[in-house]
C-alpha positions as CSV (number, residue, x, y, z in Angstrom):
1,X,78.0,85.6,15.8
2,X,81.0,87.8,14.9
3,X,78.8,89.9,12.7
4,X,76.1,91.0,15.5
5,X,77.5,93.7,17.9
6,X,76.2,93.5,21.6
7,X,73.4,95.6,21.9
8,X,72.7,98.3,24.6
9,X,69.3,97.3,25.7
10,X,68.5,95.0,28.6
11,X,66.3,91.4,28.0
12,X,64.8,89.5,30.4
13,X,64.5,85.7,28.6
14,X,61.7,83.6,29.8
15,X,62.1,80.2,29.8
16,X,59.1,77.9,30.1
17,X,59.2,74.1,30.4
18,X,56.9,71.3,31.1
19,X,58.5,67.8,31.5
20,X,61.6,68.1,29.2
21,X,64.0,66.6,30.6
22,X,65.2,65.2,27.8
23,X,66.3,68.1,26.5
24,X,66.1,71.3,28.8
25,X,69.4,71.4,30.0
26,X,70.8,71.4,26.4
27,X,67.9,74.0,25.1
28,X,69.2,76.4,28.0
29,X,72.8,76.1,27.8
30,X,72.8,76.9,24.4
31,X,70.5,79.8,25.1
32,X,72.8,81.3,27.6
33,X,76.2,81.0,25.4
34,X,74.3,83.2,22.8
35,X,72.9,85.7,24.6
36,X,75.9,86.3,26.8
37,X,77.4,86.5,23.1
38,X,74.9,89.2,22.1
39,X,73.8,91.3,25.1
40,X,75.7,93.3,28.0
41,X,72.4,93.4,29.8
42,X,70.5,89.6,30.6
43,X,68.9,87.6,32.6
44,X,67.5,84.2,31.7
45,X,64.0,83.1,33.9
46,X,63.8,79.5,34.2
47,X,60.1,78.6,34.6
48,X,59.6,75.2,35.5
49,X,55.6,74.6,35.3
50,X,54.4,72.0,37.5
51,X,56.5,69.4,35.9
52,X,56.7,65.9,37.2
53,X,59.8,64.6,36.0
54,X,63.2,65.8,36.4
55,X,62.8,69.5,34.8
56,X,62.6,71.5,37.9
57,X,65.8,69.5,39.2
58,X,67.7,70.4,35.8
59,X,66.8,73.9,36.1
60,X,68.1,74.2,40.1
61,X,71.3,73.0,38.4
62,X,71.6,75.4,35.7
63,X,70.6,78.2,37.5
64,X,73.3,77.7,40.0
65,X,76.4,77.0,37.3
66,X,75.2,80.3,34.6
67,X,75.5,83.4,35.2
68,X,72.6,86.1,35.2
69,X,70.2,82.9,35.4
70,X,67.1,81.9,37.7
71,X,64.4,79.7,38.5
72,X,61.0,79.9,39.4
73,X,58.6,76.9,39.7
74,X,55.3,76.1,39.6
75,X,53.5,74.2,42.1
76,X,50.7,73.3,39.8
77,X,50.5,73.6,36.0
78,X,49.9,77.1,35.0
79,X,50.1,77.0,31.3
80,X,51.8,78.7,29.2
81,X,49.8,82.1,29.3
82,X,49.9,81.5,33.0
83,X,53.4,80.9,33.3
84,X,54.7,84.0,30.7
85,X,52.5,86.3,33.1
86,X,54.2,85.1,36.3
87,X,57.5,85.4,34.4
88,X,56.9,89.1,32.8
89,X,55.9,89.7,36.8
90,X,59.7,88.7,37.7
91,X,61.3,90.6,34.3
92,X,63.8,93.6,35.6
93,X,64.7,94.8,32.0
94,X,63.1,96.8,29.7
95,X,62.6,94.2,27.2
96,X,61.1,90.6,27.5
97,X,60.9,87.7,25.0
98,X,59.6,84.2,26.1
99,X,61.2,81.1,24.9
100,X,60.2,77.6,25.2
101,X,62.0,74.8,27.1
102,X,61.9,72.1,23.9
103,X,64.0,74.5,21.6
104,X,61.0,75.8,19.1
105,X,63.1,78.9,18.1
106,X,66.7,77.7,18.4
107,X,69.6,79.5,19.6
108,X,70.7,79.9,16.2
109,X,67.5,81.7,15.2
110,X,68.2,84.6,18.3
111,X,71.3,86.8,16.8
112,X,68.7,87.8,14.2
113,X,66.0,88.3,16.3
114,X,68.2,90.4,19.3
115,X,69.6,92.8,16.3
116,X,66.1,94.1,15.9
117,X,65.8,95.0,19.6
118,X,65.5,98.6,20.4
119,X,64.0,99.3,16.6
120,X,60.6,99.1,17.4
121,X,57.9,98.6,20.3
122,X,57.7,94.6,19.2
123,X,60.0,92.3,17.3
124,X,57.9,89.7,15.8
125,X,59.7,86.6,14.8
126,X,58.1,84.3,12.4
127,X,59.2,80.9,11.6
128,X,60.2,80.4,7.8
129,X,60.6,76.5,7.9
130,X,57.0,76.2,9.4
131,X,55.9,73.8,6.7
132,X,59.1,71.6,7.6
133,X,58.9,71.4,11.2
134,X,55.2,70.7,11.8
135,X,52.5,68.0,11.2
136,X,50.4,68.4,8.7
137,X,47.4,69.3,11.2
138,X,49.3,71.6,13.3
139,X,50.9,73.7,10.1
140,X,47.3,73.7,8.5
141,X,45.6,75.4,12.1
142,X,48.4,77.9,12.5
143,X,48.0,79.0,9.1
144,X,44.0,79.1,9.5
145,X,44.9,81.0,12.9
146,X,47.0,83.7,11.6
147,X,44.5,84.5,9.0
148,X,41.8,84.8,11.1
149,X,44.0,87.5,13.4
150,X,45.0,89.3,10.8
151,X,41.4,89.6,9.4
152,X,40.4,91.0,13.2
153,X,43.1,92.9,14.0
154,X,43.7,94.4,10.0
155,X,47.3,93.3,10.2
156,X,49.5,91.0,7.4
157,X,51.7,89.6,9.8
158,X,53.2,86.2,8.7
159,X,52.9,84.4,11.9
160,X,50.8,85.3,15.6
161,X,52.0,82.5,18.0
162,X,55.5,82.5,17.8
163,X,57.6,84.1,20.4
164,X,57.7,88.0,20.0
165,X,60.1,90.6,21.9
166,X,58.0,93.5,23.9
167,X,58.8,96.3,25.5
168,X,58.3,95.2,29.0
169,X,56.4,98.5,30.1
170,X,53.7,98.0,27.2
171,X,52.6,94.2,29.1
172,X,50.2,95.6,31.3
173,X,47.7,93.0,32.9
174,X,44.9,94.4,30.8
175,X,46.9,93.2,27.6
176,X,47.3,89.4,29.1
177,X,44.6,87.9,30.1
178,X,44.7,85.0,28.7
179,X,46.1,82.1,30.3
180,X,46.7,79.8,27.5
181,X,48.3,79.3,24.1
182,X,46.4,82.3,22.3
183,X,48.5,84.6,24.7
184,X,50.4,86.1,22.2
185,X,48.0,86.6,19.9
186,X,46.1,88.5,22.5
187,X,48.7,90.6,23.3
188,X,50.0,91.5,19.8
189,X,46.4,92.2,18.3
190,X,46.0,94.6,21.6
191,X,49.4,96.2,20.7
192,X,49.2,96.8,16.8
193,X,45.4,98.1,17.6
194,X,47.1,100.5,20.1
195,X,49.7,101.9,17.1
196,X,52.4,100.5,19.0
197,X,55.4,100.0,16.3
198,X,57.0,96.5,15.0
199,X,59.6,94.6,13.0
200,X,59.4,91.4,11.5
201,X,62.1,89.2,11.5
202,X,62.3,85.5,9.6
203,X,64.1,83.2,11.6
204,X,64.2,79.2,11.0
205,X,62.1,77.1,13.7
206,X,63.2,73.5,15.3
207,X,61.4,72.4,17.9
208,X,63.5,69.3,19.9
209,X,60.7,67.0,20.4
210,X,57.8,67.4,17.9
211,X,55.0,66.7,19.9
212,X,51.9,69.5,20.9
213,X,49.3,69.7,23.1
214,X,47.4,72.6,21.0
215,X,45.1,69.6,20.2
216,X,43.7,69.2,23.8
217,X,40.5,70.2,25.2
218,X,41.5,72.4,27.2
219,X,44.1,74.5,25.0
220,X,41.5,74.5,22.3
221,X,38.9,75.9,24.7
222,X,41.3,77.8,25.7
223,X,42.6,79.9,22.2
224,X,38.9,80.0,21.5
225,X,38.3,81.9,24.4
226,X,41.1,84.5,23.4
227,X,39.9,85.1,20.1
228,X,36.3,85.6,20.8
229,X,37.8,87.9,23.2
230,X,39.9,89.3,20.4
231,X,36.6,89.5,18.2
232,X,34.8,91.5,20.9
233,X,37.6,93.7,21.6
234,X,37.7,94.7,17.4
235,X,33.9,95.2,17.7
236,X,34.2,97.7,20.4
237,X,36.8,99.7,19.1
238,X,34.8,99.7,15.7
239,X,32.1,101.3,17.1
240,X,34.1,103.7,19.7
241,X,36.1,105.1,15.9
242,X,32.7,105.3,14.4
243,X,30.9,107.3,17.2
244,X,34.1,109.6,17.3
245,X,34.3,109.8,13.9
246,X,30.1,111.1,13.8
247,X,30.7,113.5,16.5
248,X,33.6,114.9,14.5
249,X,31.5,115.1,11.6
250,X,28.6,116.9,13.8
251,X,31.5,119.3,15.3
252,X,32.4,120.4,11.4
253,X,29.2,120.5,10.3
254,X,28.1,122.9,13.5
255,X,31.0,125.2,13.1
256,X,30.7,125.8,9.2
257,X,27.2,127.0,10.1
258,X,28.5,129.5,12.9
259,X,30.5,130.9,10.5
């Protein structure tokens, strides 16, 4: 950690969690001695979302013994589109990244992600061991799901539903609504449309426990939603650049002739 230098911007780190108990309290500790390690300017929101074992309990605890660390929880499940909203709503700094509660991007994995901060509107991580670290039928849909946002949003990024760094001003509720798992997708196809500016960073993945719940009803239903809204958002602003670009045309055209 030696070779990163703390930088000068401040993070809020969102920290969701549904029913890890079994590993929360190690996922956050190790979080907090690397970004104290990284960053003069922190916080750490603990999101515990509706969970029914001891998760919320874990979180009190941490948030009482580490510094510059809270907790919120939720009542009822909110998801995790839900739950980033209501913890972007809390975020004080100018910069917010979301991490998950069962370790998906490591502690390890931030130093390289955190030295990209303050280069660009978005640090985009993307995980390089992808192949490694999920099933076969969740490594096959996130690589049929990035392709299909980079075809509607005319990007090449490597990876859409990872856990990206934004500058917290740029989150406006008109770029989230979504409530599910294709919230980050939502918000980075918005962004990149908008010309807002991005690095990419590599960054091995390993998630704790290896399960998902992409595969239920109501997350599938859910990402669906997003990308048909996604799709119709594209549509629009294709035809919004092609009326502009006509009346631009007509403009030319009409002033040649006046002259």
């Amino acid at each position: 950690m030696s070779e990163y230098q703390k930088i000068a911007h401040g993070v809020s780190f969102v920290v969701l969690a549904l029913n890890e108990q079994k590993v929360v309290e190690q996922v956050v500790r190790k979080i907090h001695s690397t970004v104290d390690g990284l960053i003069t300017t922190y916080e750490i929101i603990l999101i515990n979302d509706g969970s029914t074992d001891r998760t919320g309990e874990i979180m009190e605890m941490l948030s009482r013994e580490l510094t510059n660390t809270r907790v919120l929880h939720n009542d009822l499940n909110h998801g995790l589109g839900g739950s980033y909203k209501r913890g972007v709503g809390e975020a004080k700094h100018e910069y917010v990244m979301m991490l998950c509660g069962d370790g998906g991007i490591p502690a390890s994995s931030l130093p390289a992600i955190v030295s990209k901060i303050g280069t660009a509107d978005i640090v985009i991580p993307y995980v390089t061991n992808l192949r490694e670290i999920k099933t076969l039928p969740r490594y096959l849909l996130s690589r049929s799901y990035t392709r299909l946002l980079n075809l509607l949003s005319g990007q090449r990024l490597n990876y859409y539903n990872g856990l990206p760094v934004h500058r917290r001003s740029l989150l406006k509720p008109s770029v989230m609504t979504s409530s599910g798992f294709g919230i980050q997708g939502e918000i980075l196809v918005k962004l990149l449309k908008a010309g807002h500016s991005f690095a990419e960073v590599g960054v091995p993945g390993g998630e704790t426990t290896n399960k998902s719940s992409i595969f239920r009803p109501r997350n599938i239903v859910s990402v669906s939603r997003t990308v048909w809204k996604i799709a119709k958002l594209v549509v629009i602003l294709g035809l919004y650049q092609a009326k502009n670009g006509r009346e631009s045309g007509l403009r030319g055209s009409s002033a040649s002739l006046n002259k």
